[in-house]
N, C-alpha and C positions, 0 to 999 in steps of 0.2 A: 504493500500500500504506500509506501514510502517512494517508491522506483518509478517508471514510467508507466507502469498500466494504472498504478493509483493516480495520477497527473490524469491521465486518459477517461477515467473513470469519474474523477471530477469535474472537467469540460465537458463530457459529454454524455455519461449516464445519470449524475445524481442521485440513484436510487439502488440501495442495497435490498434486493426482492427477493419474498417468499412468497409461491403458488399456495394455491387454497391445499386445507389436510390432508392428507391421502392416505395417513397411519390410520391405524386401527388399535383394537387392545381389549381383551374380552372387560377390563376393570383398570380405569387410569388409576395411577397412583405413583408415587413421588416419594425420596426417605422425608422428607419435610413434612410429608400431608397431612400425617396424625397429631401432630404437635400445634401446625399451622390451624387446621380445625377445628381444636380445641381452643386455642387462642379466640378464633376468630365466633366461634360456634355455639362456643359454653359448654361443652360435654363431648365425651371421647368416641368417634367415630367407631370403634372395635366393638361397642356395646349394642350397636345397631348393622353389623355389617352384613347379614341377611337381605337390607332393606336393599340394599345399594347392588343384587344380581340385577341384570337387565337395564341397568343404570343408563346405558351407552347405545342412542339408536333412536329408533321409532317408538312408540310407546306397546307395549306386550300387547294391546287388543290385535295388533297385523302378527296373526298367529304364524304366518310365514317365518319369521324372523325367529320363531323356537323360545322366545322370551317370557316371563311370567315371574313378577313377580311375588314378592312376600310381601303379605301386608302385618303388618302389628296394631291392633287394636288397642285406646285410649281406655287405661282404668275409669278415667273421670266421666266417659260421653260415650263410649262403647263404638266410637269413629277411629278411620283410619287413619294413624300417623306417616305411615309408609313415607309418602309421596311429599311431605314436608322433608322428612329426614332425606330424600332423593334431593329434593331442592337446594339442603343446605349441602350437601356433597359437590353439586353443581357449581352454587355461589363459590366453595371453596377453590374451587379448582379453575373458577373464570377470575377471583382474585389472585392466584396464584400466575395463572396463564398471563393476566394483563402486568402485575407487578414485575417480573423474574424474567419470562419473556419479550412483552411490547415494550414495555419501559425498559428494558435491558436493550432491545434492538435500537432503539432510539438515542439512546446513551453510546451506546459503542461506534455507529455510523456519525454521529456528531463528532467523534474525535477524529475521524478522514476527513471531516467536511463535507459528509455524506448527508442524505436523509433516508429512514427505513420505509419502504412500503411492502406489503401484504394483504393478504386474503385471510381473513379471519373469521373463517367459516370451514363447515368440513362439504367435502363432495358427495357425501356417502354415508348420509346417516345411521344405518346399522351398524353399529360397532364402532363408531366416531366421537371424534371429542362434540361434548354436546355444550355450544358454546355462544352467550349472547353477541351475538357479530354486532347489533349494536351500541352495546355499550364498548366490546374491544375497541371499535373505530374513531373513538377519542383518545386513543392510546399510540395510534399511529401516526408518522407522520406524515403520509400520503395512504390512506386506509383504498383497500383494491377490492370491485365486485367483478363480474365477469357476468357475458352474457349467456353463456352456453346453459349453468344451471340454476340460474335465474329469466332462463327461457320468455322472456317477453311481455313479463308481469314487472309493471309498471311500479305497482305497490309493492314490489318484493326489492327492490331497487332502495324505494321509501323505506320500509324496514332498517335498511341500515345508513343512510343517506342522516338521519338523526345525528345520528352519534358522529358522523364528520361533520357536519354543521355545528352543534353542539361543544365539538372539541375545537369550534373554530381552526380546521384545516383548509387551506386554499385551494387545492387537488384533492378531489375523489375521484379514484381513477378506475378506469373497465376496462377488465381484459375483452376486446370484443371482436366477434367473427368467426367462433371456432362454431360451427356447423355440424353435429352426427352423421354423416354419412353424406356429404354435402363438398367431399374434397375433390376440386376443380369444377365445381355446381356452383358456389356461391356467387351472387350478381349483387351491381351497388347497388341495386334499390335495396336488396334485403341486409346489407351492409347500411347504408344510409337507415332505414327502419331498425336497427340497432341500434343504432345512435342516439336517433330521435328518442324513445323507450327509454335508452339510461339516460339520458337530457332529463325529460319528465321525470324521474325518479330521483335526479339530484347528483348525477355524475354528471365531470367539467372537463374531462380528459378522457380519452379513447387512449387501447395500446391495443394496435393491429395484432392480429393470431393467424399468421403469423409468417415468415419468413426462410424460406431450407436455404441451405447451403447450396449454389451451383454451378460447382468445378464438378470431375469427373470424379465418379465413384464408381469402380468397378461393379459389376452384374447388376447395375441399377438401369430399372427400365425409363423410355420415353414416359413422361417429358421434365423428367430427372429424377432426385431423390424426394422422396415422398413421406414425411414426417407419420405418425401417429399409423403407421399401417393402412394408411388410405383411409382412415376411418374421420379424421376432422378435418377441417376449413381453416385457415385455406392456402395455399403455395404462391402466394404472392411473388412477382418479378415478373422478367423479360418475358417466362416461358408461359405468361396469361396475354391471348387478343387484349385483353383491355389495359393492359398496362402502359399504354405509349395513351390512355386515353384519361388514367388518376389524376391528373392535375387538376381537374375541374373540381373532383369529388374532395381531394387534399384541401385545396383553396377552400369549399361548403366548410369541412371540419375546423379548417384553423380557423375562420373570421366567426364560425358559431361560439367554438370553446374560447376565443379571445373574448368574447362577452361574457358569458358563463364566468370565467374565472375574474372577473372584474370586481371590486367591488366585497360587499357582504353579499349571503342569501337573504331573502325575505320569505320566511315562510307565513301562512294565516296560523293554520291551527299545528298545535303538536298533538300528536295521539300516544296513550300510554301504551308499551309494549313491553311485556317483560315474558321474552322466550329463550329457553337453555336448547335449542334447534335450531340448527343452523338450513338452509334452501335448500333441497332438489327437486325443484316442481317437474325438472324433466325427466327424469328415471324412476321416480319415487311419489308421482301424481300428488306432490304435497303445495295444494291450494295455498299462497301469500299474499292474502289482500288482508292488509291491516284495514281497511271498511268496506266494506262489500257494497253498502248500498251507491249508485252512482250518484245520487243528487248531491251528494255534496262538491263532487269534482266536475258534476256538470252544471254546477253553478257559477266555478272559476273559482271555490278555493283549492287553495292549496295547502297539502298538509303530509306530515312524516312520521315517522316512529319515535318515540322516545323513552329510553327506558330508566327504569327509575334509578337507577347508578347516576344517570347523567345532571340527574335535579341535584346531587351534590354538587356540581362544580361551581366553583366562584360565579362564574357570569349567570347562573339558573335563578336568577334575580328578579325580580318585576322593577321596572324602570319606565318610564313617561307613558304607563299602562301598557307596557308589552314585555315577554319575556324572553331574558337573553337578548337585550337589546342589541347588543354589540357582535351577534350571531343572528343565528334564523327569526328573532322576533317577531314569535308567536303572539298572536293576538288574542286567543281563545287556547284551553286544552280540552281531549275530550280522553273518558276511561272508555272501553265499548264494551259491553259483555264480558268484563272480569271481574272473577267471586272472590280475587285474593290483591290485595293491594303492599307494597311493603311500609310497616311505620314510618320508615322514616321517608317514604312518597307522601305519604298524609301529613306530617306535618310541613312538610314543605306548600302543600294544599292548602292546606290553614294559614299557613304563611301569605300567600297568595291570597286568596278569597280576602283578607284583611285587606287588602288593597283593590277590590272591586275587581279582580281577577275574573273573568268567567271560564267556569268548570261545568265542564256536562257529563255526566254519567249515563250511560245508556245500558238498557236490559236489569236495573237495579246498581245499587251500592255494592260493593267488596264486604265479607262478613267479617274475611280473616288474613292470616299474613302466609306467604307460601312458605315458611320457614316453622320449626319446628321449636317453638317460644312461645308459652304459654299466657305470660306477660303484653309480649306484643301483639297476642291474638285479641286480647282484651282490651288496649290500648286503641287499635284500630277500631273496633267497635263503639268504644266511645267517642273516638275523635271524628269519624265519620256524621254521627247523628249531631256534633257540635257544629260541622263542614256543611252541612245539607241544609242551614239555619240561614246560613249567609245569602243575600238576594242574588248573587253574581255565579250561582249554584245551582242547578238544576240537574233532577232526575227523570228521566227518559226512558219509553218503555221500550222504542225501536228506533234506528239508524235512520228512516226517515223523517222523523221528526227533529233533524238535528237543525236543519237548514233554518225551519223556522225559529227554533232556539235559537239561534247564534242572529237573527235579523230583530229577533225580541231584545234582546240583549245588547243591539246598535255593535254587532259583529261584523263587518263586510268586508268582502275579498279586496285584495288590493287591485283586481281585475273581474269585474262581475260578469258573468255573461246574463244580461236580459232576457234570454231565453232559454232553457237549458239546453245545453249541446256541451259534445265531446271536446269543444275546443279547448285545452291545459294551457296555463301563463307558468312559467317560470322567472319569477322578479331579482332582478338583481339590483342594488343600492350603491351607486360609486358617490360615500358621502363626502369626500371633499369637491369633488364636481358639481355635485346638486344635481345628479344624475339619478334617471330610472330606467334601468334595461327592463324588458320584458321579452322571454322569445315564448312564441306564442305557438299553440301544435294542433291541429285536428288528428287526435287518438285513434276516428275511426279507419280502419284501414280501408274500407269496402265503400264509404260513402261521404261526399262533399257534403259541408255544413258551412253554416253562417251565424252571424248574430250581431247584435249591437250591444257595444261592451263599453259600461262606465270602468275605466282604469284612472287609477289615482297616481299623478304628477305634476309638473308644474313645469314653467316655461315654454320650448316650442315643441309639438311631435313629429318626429320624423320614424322613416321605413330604413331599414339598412340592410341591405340586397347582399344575402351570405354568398350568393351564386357569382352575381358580377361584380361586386366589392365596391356598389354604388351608395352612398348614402341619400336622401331624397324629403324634401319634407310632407309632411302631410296637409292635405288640402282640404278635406271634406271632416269635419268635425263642428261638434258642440261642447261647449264646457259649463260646468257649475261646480261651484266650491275649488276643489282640489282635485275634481275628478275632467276628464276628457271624455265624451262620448263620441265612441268609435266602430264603423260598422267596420265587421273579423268578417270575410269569406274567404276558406281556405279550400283547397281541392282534397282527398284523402290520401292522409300519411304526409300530409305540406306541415309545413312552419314556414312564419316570419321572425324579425327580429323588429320588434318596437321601440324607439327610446323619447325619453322625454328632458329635454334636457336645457339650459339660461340660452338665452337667444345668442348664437356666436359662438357658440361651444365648437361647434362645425366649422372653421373657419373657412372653408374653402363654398361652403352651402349654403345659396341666398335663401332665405324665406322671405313669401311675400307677407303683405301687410293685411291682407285681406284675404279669407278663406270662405268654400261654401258650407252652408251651414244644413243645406238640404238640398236632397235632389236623388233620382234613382240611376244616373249615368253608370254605366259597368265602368269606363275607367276616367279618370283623373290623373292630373298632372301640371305639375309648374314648368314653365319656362324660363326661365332667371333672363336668357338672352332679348326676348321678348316683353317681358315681363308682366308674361299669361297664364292663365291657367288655361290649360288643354283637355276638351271633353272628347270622351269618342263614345261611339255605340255600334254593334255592331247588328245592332236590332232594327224593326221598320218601328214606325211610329215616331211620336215628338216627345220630346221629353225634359221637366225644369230643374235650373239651376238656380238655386238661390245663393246669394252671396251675405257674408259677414255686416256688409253697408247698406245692406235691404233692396240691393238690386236685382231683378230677376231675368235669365232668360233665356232660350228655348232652343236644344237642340234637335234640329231637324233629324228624324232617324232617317234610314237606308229608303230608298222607292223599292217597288215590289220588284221589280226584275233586277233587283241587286243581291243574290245568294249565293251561300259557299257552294265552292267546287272541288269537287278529286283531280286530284293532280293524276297525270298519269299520260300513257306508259312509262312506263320503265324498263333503262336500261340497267343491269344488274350485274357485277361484278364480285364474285364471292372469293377473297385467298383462303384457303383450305389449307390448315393448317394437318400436316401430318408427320408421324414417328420420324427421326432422322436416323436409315440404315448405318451411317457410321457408330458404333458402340464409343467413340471417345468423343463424339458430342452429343451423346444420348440427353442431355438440357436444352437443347435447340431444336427447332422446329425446319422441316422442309413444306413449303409452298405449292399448291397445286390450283389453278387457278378457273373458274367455272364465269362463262359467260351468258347469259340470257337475257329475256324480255319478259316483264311481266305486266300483263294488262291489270290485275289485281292482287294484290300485296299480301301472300300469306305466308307461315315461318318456312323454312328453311323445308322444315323435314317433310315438311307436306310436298316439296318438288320432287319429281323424280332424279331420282338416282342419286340424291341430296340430302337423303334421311341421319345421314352420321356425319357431314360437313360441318366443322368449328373453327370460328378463326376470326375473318374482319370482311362484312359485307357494305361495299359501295353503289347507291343508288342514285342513277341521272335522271333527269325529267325535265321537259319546257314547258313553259304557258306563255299566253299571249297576254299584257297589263295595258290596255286603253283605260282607264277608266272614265265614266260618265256621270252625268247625273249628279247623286249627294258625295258617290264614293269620297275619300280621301287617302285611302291608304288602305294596308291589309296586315291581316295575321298568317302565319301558316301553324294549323294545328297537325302535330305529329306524330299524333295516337299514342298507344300506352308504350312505354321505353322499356324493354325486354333487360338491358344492361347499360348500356354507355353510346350517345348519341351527340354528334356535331353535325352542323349546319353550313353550308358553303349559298350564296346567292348570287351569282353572275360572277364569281371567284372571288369573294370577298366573306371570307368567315364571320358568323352572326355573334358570336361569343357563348360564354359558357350557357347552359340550359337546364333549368329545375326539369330534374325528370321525373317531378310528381303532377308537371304541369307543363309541358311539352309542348305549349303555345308561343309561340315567337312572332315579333312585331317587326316584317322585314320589311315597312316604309322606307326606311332610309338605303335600302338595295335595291331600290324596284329600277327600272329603268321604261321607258316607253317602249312599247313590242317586245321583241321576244324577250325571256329571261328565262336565266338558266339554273337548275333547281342541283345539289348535289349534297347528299346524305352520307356518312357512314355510322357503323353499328360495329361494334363487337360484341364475341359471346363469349361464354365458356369454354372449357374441352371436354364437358362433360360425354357431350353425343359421339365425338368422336374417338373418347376412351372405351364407351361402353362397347362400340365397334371391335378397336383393334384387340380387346383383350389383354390389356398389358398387364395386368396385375396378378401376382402370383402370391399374394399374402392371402392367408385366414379371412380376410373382412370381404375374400373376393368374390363372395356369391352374393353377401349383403351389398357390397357397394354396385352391384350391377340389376340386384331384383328391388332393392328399396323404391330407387325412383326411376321414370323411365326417362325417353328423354324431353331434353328441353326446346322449347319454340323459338328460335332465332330470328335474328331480321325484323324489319317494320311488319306486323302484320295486322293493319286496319289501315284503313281510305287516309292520305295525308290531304288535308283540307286549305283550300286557300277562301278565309273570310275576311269580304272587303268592310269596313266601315266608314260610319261617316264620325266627323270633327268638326267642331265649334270652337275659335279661338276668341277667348275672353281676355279683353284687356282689361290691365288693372288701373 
């Protein structure tokens, strides 16, 4: 550490990492633990060690797992103590694990000039350290989830997203990408919807899964060495079609997590969680929605896990009425269907409620404490019935009634949506700036939504375009109080980025002086140069603009023989990517190259003799651009994006393209008469590994019957939609 790889190490890794658990152990235990125990416990762990069989895993009712525990029955109540004496086993061994370990790894990488990050979770609940990954993730100092067995649950993310907020860390970071049976299958949208999923749940840094080595390795097949036995996602580099095409997608990543890691989190609510189980929703079908019901996130709060470890720390304070001010501050907490609370969360509750704190219980109050203290069983019960006195306190029978609790109580998101919809705000606070980030998400993956959403900021709002690295102000709003009312249409699986920020913050970015305050136009836009607002529609009929100075007025829509068109024929050009017979470049690909015509746009496999073709397909097209009439210009819509897609118009590149929204505005490439249309796409290798059969490992029946193959190439009608435009001067 001292030589040139520690030098090395310190420019350009940072991070001393550990992957999620992998050990196992029929019974943890430690020469410390019994002593520790007792210390920490009050009574010696050997007197109850019956209790503690089956300690490690899933709980004994998944009779698969062989488990069954002991229970011991209470002289006093004729109840089972079991499962208290399991809990304090647990607590002992997450104090032990975060003191000896996390705070050990943090301490030793700080003397390189390092920082420790890990996974503080197990892969494999049967037989695993059974471990609150929320509370550990105040203990690290970059704390790590991963996508793989946190498989796409948002709330599962949230779960441990708490305790980095909480411990105030600036990276939460996600191993993301690794895919089950998905290696050389994975495409960026589902790479991008990765992202998106840990975003919403409170990760600010992505770390790709992952990277092989690609020099030669002897008896290693096309199209090179192949990590994890073919079984995970994904072999990033040269030898993927879409790699000469990442920059677009790298550029989305970095300008999104440059916000994200900006600043504080702002969360609304904190949710109590207090679990000794760590995620495998994906091998292990273990459901992780810390609130199931959706009205409260499709109101536009937003909210985490918190466990009650974390209410110890310094900042777990109430301050200008929100808690953890200087971290996620919470504005409301809520308990949801838990029958066990620990003391000292109750009185930290009492703490709170003293200061007008709003606390919501749902499914009932906690009777008792998970720990096996007679004392603090008692305690709780008293201090509960004191806690539920206070006005700023409420008990609730179900998860839907929260919303109107928290609106009775003058609770509101820092992002409301007016209507309920899928769409998530993740707020971020750059408080010397007097900034409000917001990136904004539609969760659903299957369908476009909208809404009109009061967000609370101040000074001017603008959009900030992660795709083309534009920033832009916004035109079309209302304001009252502290809040901005703004209409959210996202397409599914989109985000934007929102900010609110003193006027000139932007230096480079005029806002006008005057904004409309209503109107149904689809788009909007300033002109700095002009110094207009620009309306389009691409719709028939007339349609009003109202302005901030009470000026109105009317964009003419489209005439009726003004409607989209398919573009087409097409000329087609596919490089087909295949094995390279030389064994000493078996990491490079040989080219094989397929030309055609196609009157109608379908994938790849559907052509003949083209069912196992993967690689990089080129598409040319002309149309003729007179326009007439209202026209003013046009879109080209270009269907759903299968992987990675750029745009060329009379040989001039359109620039990067949300491929959750694949609409592009080539006014400024049109030219009179002809114009020349040119597409490409790349895919996977998946089609044309299933083909040649290269894989000789164990995973080689499952990696060929799991999935079949995939749909390459544009395949729906690419649309040219003209509209019309309205220039407003200001």
């Amino acid at each position: 550490m001292n030589g040139e790889n520690g030098d090395l190490l310190r420019q350009l890794g940072l991070y001393a990492w550990e992957d999620s658990a992998e050990f196992r152990a029929t019974l943890f235990w430690t020469d410390e633990l019994r002593s520790y125990f007792r210390k920490t416990r009050g009574y010696d762990i050997t007197t109850a060690l019956p209790a503690l069989f089956g300690t490690n895993g899933l709980p004994p009712s998944t009779l698969a797992n062989g488990y069954f525990y002991y229970a011991f029955d209470s002289h006093e109540n004729g109840t089972d103590i079991s499962w208290k004496i399991r809990n304090d086993y647990y607590q002992c061994l997450q104090e032990m694990y975060e003191e000896y370990h996390l705070d050990g790894l943090s301490k030793w990488t700080s003397k390189w000039g390092l920082q420790g990050s890990l996974q503080p979770y197990a892969t494999a609940p049967n037989a695993a350290p059974p471990w609150d990954m929320n509370s550990a993730a105040a203990h690290i100092d970059a704390p790590e989830t991963e996508s793989n067995y946190f498989d796409g649950v948002i709330d599962a993310f949230r779960a441990m997203g708490g305790g980095a907020m909480m411990g105030k860390k600036q990276i939460f970071s996600s191993e993301l990408g690794a895919h089950r049976y998905f290696s050389y299958a994975v495409t960026w949208p589902i790479i991008l919807n990765d992202c998106k999923i840990n975003y919403a749940g409170g990760v600010n840094r992505i770390v790709s899964h992952g990277f092989p080595y690609s020099g030669l390795r002897p008896q290693v097949e096309w199209p090179g060495l192949t990590t994890f036995e073919w079984l995970y996602s994904e072999m990033w580099g040269p030898r993927q079609p879409s790699w000469s095409y990442v920059k677009e997608m790298g550029d989305w990543i970095a300008r999104t997590q440059l916000i994200l890691q900006t600043g504080v989190p702002r969360i609304d609510i904190g949710i109590y969680r207090h679990k000794y189980l760590s995620v495998d929703i994906k091998h292990y079908n273990m459901g992780e929605n810390i609130f199931w019901d959706q009205s409260l996130q499709d109101a536009g709060y937003s909210y985490v896990s918190v466990s009650p470890s974390l209410l110890k720390l310094n900042n777990a304070v109430i301050s200008n009425g929100l808690l953890a001010e200087n971290g996620p501050g919470f504005s409301a907490f809520i308990v949801d269907n838990s029958t066990n609370i620990t003391s000292e969360a109750v009185n930290r509750f009492l703490e709170y409620a003293t200061h007008g704190f709003p606390i919501l219980f749902v499914g009932g109050v906690p009777e008792t404490t998970p720990y096996y203290c007679d004392a603090c069983d008692q305690h709780v019960k008293q201090e509960i019935q004191k806690l539920t006195k206070y006005p700023s306190v409420k008990v609730l029978q179900l998860e839907s009634e929260v919303v109107g609790a928290l609106e009775a109580l003058n609770v509101q998101p820092a992002a409301k949506n007016l209507s309920p919809t899928p769409i998530l705000y993740v707020h971020r606070i750059d408080e010397d700036n007097r900034v409000d980030y917001y990136w904004v998400y539609n969760s659903d993956i299957y369908e476009d939504h909208a809404t009109e959403a009061s967000i609370r900021g101040s000074g001017t709002p603008y959009t900030l375009d992660a795709w083309a690295g534009v920033i832009t102000p916004i035109v079309n709003y209302t304001t009252s109080g502290d809040r901005f009312n703004i209409w959210i249409e996202l397409r599914s699986n989109q985000s934007t980025i929102l900010a609110f920020a003193p006027h000139g913050f932007f230096p480079h970015v005029q806002v006008p002086d005057i904004h409309v305050t209503k109107t149904d136009v689809e788009y909007l836009n300033y002109s700095a140069s002009s110094h207009s607002i620009i309306a389009r529609s691409a719709s028939k009929g007339s349609k009003k603009i109202t302005l901030s100075d009470g000026r109105v007025f009317t964009l003419s829509g489209l005439d009726q023989q003004s409607n989209p068109a398919a573009l087409g024929p097409w000329n087609v050009t596919i490089q087909d990517w295949l094995p390279n017979p030389d064994k000493f470049n078996n990491y490079t690909s040989v080219y094989q190259y397929h030309n055609l015509q196609l009157d109608e746009l379908i994938p790849w496999y559907n052509i003949s003799g083209l069912g196992s073709t993967s690689g990089i397909g080129t598409y040319k097209t002309q149309f003729t651009w007179n326009p007439n009439g209202r026209v003013n210009g046009a879109l080209l819509d270009l269907g759903p994006v299968f992987n990675t897609i750029r745009l060329w118009v009379n040989g001039r590149w359109t620039g990067p393209i949300d491929i959750t929204d694949a609409v592009v505005d080539i006014t400024p490439f049109l030219q009179s008469g002809l114009n020349d249309v040119k597409i490409e796409v790349s895919s996977t290798l998946r089609n044309r590994l299933l083909q040649v059969n290269v894989t000789e490992s164990w995973e080689q029946s499952q990696y060929a019957s799991s999935y079949g193959g995939q749909p390459y190439g544009l395949s729906a009608p690419v649309q040219l939609i003209p509209f019309a435009e309205k220039v407003i001067k200001l």
